[in-house]
C-alpha positions in Angstrom: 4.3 -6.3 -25.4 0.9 -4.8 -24.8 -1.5 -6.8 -22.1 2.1 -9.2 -21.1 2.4 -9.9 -17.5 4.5 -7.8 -15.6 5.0 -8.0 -11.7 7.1 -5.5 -9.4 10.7 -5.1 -10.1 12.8 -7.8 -8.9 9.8 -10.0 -8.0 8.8 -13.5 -8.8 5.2 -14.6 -8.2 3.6 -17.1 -9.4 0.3 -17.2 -7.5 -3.2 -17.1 -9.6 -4.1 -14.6 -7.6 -0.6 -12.4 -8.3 -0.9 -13.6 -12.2 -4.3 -12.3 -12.6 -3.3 -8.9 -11.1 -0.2 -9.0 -13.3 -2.6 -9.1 -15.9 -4.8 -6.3 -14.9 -1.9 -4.1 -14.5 -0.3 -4.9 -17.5 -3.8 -4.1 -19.6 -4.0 -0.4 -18.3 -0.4 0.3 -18.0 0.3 2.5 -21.6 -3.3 3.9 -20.9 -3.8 7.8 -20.3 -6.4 7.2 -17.9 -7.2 7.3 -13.9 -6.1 4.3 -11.9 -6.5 3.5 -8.2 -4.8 0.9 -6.8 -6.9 -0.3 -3.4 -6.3 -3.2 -0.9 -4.9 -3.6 2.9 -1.8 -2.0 4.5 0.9 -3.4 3.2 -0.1 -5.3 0.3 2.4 -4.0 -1.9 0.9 -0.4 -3.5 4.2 1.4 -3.7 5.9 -1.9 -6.0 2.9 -2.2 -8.0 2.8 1.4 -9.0 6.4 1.0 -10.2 5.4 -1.7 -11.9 2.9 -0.1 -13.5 4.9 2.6 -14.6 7.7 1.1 -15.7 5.7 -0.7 -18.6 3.3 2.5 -19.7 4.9 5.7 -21.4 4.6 8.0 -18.2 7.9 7.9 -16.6 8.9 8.5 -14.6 6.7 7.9 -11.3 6.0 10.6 -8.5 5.2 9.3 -5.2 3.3 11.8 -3.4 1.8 10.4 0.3 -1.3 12.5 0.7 -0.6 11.7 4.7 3.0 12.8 4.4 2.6 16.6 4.5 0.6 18.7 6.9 -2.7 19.5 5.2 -2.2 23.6 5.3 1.2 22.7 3.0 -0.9 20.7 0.9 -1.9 22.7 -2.0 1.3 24.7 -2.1 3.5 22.1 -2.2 1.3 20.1 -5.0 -0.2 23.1 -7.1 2.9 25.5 -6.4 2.4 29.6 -5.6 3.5 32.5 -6.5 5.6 35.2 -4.5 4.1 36.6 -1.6 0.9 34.4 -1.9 1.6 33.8 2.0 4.4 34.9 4.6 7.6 33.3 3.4 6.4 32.7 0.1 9.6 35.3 -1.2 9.5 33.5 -5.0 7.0 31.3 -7.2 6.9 27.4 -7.0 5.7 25.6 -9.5 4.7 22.9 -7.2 5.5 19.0 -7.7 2.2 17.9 -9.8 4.2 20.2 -13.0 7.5 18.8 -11.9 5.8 15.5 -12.7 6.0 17.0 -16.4 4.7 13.5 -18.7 5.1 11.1 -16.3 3.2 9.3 -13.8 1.6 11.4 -10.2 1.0 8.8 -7.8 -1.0 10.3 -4.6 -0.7 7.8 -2.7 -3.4 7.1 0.2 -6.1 9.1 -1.3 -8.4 8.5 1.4 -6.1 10.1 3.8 -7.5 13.8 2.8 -9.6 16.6 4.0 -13.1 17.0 2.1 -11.4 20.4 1.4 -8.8 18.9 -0.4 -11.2 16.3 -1.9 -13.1 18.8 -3.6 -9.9 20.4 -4.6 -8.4 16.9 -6.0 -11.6 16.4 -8.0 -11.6 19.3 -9.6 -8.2 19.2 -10.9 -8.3 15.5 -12.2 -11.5 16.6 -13.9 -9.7 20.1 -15.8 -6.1 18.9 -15.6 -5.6 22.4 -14.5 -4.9 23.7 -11.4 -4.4 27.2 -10.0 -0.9 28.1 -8.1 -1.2 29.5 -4.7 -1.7 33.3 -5.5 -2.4 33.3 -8.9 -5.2 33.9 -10.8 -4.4 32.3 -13.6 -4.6 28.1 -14.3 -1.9 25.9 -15.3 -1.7 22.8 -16.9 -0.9 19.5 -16.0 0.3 16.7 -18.4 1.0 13.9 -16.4 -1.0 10.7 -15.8 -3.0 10.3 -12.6 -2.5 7.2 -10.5 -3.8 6.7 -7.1 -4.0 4.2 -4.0 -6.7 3.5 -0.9 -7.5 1.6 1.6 -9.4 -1.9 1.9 -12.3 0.0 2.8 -12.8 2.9 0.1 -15.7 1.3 -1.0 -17.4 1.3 2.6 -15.6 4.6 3.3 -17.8 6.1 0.2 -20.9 4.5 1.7 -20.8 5.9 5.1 -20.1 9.7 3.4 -16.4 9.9 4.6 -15.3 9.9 1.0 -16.3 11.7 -1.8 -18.7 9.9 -4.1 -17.6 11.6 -7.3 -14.0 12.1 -6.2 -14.3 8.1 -5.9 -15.8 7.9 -9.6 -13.6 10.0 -11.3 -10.8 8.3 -9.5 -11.4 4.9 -10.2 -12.1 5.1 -13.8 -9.6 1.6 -13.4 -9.9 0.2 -9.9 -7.1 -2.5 -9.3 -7.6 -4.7 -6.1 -4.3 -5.8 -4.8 -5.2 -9.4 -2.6 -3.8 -9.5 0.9 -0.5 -12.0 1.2 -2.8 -14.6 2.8 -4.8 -15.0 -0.1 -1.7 -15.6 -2.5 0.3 -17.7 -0.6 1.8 -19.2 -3.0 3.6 -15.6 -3.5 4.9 -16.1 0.3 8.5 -17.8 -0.5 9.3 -16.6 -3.4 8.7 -12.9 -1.5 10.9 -14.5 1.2 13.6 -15.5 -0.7 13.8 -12.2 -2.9 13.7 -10.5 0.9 16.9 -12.7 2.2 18.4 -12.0 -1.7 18.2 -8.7 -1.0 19.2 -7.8 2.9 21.7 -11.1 2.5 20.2 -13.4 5.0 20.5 -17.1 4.9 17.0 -18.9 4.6 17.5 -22.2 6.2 13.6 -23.1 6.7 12.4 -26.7 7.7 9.2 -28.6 6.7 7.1 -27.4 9.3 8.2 -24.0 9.4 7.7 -23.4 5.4 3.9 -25.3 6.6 3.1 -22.4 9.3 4.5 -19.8 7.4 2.2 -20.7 4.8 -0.6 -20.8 7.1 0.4 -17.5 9.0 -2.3 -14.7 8.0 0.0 -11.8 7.3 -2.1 -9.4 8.5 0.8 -6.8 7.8 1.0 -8.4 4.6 3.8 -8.2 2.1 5.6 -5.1 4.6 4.9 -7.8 7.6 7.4 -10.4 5.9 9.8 -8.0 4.8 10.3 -6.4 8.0 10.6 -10.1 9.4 13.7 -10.3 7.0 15.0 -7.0 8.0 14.6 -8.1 11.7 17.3 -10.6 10.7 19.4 -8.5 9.1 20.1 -6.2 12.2 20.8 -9.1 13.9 23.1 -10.7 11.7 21.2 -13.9 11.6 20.0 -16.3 9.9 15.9 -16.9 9.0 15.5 -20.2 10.3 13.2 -22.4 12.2 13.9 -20.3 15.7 12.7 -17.1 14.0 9.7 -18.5 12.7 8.6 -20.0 16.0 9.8 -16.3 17.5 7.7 -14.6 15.2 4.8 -16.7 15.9 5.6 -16.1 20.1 7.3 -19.2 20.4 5.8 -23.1 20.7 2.7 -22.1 22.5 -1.1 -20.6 21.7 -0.2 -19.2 18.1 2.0 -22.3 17.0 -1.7 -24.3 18.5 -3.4 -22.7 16.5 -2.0 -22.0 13.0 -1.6 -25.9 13.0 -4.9 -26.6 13.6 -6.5 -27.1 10.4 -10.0 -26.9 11.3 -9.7 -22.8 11.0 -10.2 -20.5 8.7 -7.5 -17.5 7.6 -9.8 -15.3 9.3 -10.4 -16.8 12.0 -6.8 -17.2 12.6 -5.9 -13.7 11.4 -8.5 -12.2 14.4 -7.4 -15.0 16.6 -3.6 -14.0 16.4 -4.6 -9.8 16.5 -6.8 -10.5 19.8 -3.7 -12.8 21.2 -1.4 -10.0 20.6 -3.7 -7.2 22.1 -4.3 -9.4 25.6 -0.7 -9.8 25.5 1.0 -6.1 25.2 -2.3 -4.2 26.1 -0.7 -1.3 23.8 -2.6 -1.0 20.4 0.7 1.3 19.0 3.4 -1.5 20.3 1.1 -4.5 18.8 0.5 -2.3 15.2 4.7 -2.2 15.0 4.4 -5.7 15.5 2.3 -6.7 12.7 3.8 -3.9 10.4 0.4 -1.5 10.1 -0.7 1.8 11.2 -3.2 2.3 14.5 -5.7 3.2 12.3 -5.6 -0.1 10.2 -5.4 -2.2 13.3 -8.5 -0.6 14.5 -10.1 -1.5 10.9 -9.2 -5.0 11.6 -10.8 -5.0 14.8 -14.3 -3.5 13.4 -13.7 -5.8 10.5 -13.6 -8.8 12.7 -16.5 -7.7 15.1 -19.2 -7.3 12.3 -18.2 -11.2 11.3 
């Protein structure tokens, strides 16, 4: 039913926060327009997009990660070619946005491109056409448009590191997807559909459901399920232990995540600076939290300008 909530397949949340962006996404879904999808690493872009397509008319859903191919590839392997456009092109392509025939294309981290490629996106979101590799000639592309970004798109747009237009054009319907911390009553339901599905017992006690709840997430939603995973490997159970070993053991985290007199962002940069001290290795502390270098170097501006 159009404007229903719908939520990611599989999931259960119940947060306002989660309900309102149920909503959002459930307006737009069966509409032939532009969406981007925006919000931190790891706050579920990939499950919302599914969701998203799953109740519109464009299925089925291309993911294409704009970061995932080697920039020189790019427009071949999006707009396709034709033979001998370039050494070892020996027959045409017609490239994955036509293979995405009426359904949904889903470039995901937008902000991850060239200018080049910026100006090149822009222009065919704007004509629907695009011209193969080699060819003079345009072709036409019928499927839906649907995009994600960053937390900082907006401020990335600002500075001149983004397209302004491309931005525009793009977010027609801009979607904000709230970081875990700020939905947490989402936190064990996503913990128990985690354990559902990698079949690990969740045994939790009082206090550790509290700190849990209190933890900020700063890998967000791919943070907790690679917690779960964690405990898959090993065979074990998610109990108490591997919440206090998550948190680094009874010690400076545990100290602080019960304190109440602190804020989530205070304990969120807190918790990142604890971790940096500790393993002096930006690349081993980003595994850690579930997040790329680059967004645990965000963070860190994030935190110095408050």
């Amino acid at each position: 039913m159009p404007g229903a909530p719908i939520s990611p397949p599989g999931s259960s949340l119940a947060d306002p926060a989660s309900l309102a962006l149920q909503a959002a996404v459930a307006r737009v879904a069966a509409l032939d327009t532009p969406v981007l999808l925006w919000g931190e690493t790891g706050s579920g872009k990939d499950y919302w997009a599914e969701a998203l397509v799953q109740a519109s008319p464009f299925r089925p859903l291309l993911n294409l990660g704009c970061g995932d191919i080697p920039e020189a590839l790019l427009e071949s392997e999006w707009f396709g070619h034709r033979r001998g456009a370039f050494s070892g092109a020996d027959r045409d392509a017609e490239g994955k946005w036509r293979l995405a025939g009426n359904g949904t294309l889903f470039l995901n981290q937008i902000d991850l491109l060239s200018p080049a490629m910026q100006a090149k996106l822009l222009r065919a979101v704007e004509r629907r056409r695009v011209y193969p590799l080699g060819s003079a000639e345009e072709v036409d592309i019928a499927a839906r448009f649907l995009f994600s970004a960053g937390a900082d798109i907006e401020e990335r747009v600002r500075r001149g590191e983004f397209r302004a237009d491309l931005y525009y054009r793009i977010s027609t319907v801009s979607i904000f997807l709230p970081p875990l911390r700020q939905r947490p009553a989402d936190i064990l339901p996503l913990l128990r559909r985690f354990c559902g599905e990698q079949g690990v017992e969740l045994a939790l006690g009082e206090e550790a459901r509290r700190l849990l709840l209190r933890y900020p997430w700063p890998g967000n939603v791919r943070e907790l399920r690679n917690l779960v995973r964690g405990q898959a490997v090993r065979g074990a159970a998610l109990d108490d232990g591997a919440v206090r070993a998550l948190l680094d053991r009874p010690g400076p985290m545990l100290d602080l995540l019960r304190s109440s007199e602190r804020t989530l962002a205070e304990v969120e940069a807190e918790y990142v600076a604890y971790l940096l001290r500790k393993y002096r290795n930006k690349s081993r502390v980003a595994r850690i939290l579930g997040i790329s270098r680059k967004s645990l170097y965000n963070m860190q501006k994030r935190h110095e300008r408050h």
